[in-house]
VOVO-234527 format. One line per 8 residues: number of its first residue (from 0); their letters; for each residue x, y, z of N, C-alpha, C. Coordinates in steps of 0.001 Angstrom, whole numbers, plus 500000, padded with zeros to 6 digits. Example, Ala and Ser with C-alpha at 12.3 -4.5 7.8 and 13.67 -1.06 7.14 Angstrom:
<rs>
0) as) 513190:494310:507800:512300:495500:507800:513200:496700:507800; 512850:497750:507080:513670:498940:507140:512900:500030:507870
</rs>
This chain:
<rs>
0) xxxxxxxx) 535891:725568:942104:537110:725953:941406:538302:725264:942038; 539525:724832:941284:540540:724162:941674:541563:724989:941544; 542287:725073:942651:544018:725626:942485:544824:725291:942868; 546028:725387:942206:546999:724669:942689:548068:725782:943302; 548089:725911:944629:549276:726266:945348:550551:725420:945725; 551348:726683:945647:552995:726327:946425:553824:726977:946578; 554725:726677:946881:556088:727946:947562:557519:727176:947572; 558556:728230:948072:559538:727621:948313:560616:726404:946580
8) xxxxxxxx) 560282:727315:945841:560970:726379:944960:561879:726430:944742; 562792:727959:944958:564042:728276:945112:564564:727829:944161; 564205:728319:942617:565432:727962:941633:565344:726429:940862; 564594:725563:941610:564043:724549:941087:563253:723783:939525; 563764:723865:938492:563013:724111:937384:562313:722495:937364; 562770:721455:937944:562472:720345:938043:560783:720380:938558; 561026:721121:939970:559725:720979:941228:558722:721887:939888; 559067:723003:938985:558288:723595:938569:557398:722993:937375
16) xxxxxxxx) 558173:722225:936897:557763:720785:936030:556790:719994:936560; 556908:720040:937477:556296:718332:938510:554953:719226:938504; 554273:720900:938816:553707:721311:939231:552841:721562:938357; 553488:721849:937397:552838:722415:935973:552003:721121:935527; 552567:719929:935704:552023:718643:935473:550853:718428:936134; 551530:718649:937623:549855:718506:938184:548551:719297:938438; 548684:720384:937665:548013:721481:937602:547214:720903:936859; 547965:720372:935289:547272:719621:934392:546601:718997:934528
24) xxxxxxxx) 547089:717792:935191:546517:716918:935548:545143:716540:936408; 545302:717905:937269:543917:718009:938406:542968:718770:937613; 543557:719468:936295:542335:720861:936018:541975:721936:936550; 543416:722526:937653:543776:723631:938017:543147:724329:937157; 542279:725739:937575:542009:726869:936751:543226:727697:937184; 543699:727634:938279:544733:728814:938536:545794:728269:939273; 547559:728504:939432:548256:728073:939622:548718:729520:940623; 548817:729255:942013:549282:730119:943060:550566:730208:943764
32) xxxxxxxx) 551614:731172:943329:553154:730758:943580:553501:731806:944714; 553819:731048:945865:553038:731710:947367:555094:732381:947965; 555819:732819:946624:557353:733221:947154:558320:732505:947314; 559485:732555:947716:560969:731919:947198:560929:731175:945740; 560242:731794:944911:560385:731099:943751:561620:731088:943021; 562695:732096:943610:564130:732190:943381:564749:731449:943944; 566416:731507:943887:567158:731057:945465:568011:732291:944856; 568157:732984:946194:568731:734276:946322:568602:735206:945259
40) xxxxxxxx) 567827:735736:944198:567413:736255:942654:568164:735415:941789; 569085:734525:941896:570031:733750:940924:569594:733138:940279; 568281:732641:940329:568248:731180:939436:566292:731605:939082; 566348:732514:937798:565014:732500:937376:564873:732303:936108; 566083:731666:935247:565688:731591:933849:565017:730298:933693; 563761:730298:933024:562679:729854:932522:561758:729166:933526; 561831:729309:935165:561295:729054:936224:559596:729135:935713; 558994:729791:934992:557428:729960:934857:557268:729145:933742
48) xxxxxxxx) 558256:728945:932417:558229:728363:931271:557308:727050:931233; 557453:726305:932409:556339:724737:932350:554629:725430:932469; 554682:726295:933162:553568:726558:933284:552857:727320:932247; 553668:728114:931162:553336:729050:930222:552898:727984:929307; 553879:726675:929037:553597:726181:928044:552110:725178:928255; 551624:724763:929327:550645:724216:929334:549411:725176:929704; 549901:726753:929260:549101:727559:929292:547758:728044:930528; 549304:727460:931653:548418:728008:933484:548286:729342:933322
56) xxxxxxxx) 546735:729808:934340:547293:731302:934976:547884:731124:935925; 548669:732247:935968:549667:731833:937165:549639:733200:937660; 549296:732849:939421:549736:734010:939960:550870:734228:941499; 551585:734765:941679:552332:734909:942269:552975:736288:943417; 553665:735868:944282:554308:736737:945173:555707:736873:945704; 556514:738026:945866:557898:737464:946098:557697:736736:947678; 558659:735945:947905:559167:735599:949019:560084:736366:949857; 561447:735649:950818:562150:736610:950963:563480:736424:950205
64) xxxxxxxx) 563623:735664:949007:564577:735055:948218:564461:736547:947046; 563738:736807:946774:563854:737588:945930:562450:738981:945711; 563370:739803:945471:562749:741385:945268:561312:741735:944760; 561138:742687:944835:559444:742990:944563:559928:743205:942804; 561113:743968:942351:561089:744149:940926:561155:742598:940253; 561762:742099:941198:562388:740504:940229:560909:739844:939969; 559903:739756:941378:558605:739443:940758:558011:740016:939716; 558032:741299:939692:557514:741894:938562:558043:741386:937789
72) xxxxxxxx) 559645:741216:937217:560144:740843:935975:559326:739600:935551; 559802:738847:936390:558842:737575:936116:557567:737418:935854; 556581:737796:936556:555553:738267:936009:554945:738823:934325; 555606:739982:934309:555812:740386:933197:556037:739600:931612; 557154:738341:932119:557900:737984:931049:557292:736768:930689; 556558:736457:931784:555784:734970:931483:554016:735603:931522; 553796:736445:931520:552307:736919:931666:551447:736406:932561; 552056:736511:933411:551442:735902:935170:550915:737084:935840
80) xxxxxxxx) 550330:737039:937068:550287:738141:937781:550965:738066:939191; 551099:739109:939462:551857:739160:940615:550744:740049:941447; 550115:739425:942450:549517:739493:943903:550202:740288:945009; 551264:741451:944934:551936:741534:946197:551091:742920:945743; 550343:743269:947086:549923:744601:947450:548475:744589:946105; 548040:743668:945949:547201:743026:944775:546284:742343:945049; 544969:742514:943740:543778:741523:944260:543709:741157:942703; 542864:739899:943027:542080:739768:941639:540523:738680:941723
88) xxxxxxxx) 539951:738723:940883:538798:738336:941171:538629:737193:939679; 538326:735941:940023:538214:734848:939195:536484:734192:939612; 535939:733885:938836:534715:733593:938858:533824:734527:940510; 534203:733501:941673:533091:734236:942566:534419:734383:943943; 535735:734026:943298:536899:734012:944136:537773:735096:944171; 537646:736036:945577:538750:737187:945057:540060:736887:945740; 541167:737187:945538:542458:736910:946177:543064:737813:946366; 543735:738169:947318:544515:739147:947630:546297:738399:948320
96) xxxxxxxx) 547216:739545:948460:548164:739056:948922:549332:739857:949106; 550098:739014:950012:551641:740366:949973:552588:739243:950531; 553594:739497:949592:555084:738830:949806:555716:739067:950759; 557149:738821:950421:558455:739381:951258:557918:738621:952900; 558637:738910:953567:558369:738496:954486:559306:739684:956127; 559234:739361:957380:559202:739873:958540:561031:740031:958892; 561765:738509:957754:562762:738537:958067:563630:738473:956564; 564749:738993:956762:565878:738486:955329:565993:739601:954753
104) xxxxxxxx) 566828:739369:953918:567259:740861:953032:566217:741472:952256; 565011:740939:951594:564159:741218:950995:562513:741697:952208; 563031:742103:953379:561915:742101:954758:561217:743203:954184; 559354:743341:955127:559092:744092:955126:558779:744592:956629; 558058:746031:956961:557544:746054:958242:556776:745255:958541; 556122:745021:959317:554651:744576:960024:553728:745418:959765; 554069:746895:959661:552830:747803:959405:552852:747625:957866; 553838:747613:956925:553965:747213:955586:553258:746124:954948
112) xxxxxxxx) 553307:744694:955407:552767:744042:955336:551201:744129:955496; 551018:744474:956780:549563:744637:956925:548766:745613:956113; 549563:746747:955878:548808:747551:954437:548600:746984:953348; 549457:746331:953068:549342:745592:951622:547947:744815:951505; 548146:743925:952851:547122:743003:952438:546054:743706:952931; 545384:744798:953921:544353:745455:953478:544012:746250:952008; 545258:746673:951502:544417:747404:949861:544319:746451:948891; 545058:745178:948949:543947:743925:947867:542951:743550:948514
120) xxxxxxxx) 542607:743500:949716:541394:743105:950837:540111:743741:950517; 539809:745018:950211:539351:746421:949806:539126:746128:949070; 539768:745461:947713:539355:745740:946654:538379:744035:946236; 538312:743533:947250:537558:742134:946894:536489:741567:948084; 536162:742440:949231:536259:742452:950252:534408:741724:950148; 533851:742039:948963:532091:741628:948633:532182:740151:947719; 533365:739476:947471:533359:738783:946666:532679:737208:947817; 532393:736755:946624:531614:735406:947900:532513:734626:948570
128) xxxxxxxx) 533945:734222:947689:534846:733470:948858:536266:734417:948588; 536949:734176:949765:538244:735280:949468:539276:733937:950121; 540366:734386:949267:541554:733630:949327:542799:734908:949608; 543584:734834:950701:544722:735510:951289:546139:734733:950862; 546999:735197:950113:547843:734676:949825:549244:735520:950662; 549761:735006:951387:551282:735288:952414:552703:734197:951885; 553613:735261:951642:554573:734044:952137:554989:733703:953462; 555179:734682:954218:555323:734132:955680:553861:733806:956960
136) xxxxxxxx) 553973:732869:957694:553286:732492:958084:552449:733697:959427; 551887:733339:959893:551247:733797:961022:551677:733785:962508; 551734:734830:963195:552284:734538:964315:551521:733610:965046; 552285:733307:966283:551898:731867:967292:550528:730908:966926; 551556:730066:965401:550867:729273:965016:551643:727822:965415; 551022:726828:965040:551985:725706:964481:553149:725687:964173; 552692:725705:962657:553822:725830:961868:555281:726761:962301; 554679:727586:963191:555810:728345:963706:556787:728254:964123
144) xxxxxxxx) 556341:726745:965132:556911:726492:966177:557780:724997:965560; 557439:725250:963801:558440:723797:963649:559363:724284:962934; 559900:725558:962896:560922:726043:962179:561415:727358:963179; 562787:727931:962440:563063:728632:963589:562981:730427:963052; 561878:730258:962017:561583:731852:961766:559926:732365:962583; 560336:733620:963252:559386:734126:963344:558166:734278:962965; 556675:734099:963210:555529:734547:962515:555210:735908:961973; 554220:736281:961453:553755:737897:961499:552997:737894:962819
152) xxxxxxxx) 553418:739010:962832:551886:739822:963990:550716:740329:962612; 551340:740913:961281:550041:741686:960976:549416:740651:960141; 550057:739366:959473:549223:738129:958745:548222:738365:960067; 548477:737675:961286:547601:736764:962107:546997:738107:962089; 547023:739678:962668:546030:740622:962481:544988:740296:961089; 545798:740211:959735:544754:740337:958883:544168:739030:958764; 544283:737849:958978:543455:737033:959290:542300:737297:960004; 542721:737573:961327:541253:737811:962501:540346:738913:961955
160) xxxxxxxx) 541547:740043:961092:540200:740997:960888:539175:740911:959575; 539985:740198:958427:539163:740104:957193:538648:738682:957272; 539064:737963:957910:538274:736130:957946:538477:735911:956592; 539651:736087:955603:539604:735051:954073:539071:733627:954763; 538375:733033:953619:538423:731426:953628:539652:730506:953924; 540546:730963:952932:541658:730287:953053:542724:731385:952757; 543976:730653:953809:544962:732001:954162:546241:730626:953358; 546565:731221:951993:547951:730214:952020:549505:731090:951897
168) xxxxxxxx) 549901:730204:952734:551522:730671:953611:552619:728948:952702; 553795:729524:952754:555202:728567:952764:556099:728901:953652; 557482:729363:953266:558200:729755:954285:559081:728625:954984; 558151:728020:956021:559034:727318:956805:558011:725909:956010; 560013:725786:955770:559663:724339:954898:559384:723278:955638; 559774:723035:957100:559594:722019:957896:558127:721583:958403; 556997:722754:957913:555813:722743:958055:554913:722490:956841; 555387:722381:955427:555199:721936:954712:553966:720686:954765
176) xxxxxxxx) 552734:721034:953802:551671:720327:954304:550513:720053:955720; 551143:721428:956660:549973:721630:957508:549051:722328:957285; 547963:722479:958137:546592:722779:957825:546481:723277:959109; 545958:724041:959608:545795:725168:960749:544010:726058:960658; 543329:725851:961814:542312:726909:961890:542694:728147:962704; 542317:729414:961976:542413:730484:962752:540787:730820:962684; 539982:730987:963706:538428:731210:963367:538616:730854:962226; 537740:731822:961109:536996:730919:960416:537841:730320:959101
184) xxxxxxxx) 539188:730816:959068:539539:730851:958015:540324:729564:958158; 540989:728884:957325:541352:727434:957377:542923:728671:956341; 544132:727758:957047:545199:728122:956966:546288:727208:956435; 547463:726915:955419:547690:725781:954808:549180:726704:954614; 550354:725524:954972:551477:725668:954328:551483:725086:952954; 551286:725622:952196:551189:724796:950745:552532:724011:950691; 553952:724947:950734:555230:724597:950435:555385:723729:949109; 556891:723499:948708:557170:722871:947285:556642:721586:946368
192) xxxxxxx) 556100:720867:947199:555283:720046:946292:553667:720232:946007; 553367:721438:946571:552155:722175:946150:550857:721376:946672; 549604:722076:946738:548721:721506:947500:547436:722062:946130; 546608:720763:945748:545191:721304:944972:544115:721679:946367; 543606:722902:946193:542440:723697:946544:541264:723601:946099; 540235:723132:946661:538957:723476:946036:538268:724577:947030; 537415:725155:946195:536680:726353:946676:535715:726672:946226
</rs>
């Protein structure tokens, strides 16, 4: 199965174009929108529209740009799903995930976070490959250390304790396009020009 992840588009209807294209283009079954898909809630009119019209699934999470309702709206209005505190299961792939992030007006706890992504975890936990979707990254990683926001403590907890296959994070844009092992799970800043997945 192919997917196309990314993050960080902040309002961008251009980058969302470019994405929708290459979704197309690769034969994306599913299109993964890993938060800041706003810039500050201001800028969401027709942000999903490229992707509706070439008829992606699209699923998604807030960032810390914008609110858990604003995802929903969005969600809602383009018939996407929204992944925060969420699972879903596509052929033999289950996904789980939780937005917002550790820092910014839109923060959550650490114990918050880490609940979330145990009750989509739970609910996919027998599926043959599992995909973890975060917007903020993992504590004392890489990527951490090339930007100047904090990691999670409870990502890198739910990493070590559920082992997804693949854990995808954005956030810090300066890490954009790394690739990271935590045991077994292989770890990826997707960020704004998006990354195809096979699985």
């Amino acid at each position: 199965m192919k997917i196309l992840a990314a993050g960080d588009l902040h309002g961008d209807i251009n980058a969302a174009k470019a994405l929708a294209e290459k979704a197309e283009k690769e034969k994306a079954e599913l299109v993964v929108l890993s938060g800041d898909i706003t810039m500050g809630e201001i800028s969401t009119a027709g942000l999903l529209k490229p992707f509706v019209e070439k008829k992606q699934k699209v699923v998604l999470i807030p960032g810390n740009h914008e609110s858990i309702a604003t995802t929903e709206f969005l969600a809602q209005i383009y018939g996407a799903s929204n992944l925060h505190g969420y699972s879903m299961e596509l052929k033999d792939v289950g996904l789980f995930g939780c937005g917002s992030a550790n820092i910014g007006i839109f923060q959550l706890s650490e114990k918050e976070i880490y609940d979330l992504l145990k009750k989509g975890f739970d609910k996919v936990k027998d599926s043959k490959k599992k995909i973890m979707v975060t917007h903020v990254h993992p504590d004392k990683t890489l990527m951490g250390k090339m930007g100047m926001f904090p990691g999670s403590t409870a990502v890198k907890q739910a990493i070590e304790k559920f082992e997804p296959d693949i854990a995808i994070c954005s956030h810090v844009h300066e890490a954009e396009g790394i690739e990271e092992q935590i045991g077994k799970t292989k770890l990826m800043n997707v960020g704004k020009k998006g990354k195809i997945i096979e699985i």
